[in-house]
N, C-alpha and C positions, 0 to 999 in steps of 0.2 A: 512224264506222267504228271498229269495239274489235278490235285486233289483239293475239293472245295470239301472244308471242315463242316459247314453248314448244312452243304446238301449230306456229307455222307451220317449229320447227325438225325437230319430228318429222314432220310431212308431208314435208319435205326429205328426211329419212334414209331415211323408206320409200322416198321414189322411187327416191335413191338407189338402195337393196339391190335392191329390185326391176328397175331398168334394168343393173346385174351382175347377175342372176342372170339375166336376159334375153340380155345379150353372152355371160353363159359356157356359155346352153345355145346359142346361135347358132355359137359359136365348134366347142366340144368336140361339139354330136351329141346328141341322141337315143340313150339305149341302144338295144340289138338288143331284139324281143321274143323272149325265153327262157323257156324255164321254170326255169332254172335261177339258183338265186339264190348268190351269195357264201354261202362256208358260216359264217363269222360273225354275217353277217347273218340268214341261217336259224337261225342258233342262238338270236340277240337276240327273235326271233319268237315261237320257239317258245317258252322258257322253260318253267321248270318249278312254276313257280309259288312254290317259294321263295328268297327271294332269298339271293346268293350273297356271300361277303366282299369281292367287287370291286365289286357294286351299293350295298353298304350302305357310309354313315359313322359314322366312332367318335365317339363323343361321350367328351371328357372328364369324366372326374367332378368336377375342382377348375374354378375359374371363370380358369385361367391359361389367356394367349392365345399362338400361336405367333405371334414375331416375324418380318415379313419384311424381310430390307434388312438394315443395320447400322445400331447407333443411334450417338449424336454420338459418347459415351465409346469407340465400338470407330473410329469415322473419326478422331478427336484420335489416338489410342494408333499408329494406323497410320502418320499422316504425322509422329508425332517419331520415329521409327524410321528 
């Protein structure tokens, strides 16, 4: 019996996701059928084929990474304050 930890963790998560999305269409409904879509949504569709500065990411040109978090030097400097 070869049991791989990995796969049987991700079989777990699908099930998971998939039995919420099950309760939350159980819960919330079925849309109405419409014709009428969200106008966001109809905008996302349509597109215009090129993209826009809120679809695309900037690449930096230097190989610097943005920090997230505070690093040790800025938690020390906080708490003798």
């Amino acid at each position: 019996m070869n049991v791989n930890f990995f796969e049987w963790l991700r079989d777990g998560v699908r099930q998971s996701v998939l039995l919420g999305v099950s309760d939350a269409v159980e819960q919330i409904g079925t849309p109405t059928d419409t014709d009428e879509l969200h106008p966001n949504v109809a905008a996302l569709l349509v597109g215009d084929g090129e993209p826009t500065k809120t679809t695309t990411r900037s690449r930096t040109t230097n190989n610097s990474r943005k920090r997230l978090g505070k690093s040790l030097k800025d938690m020390n400097a906080t708490t003798k304050s």
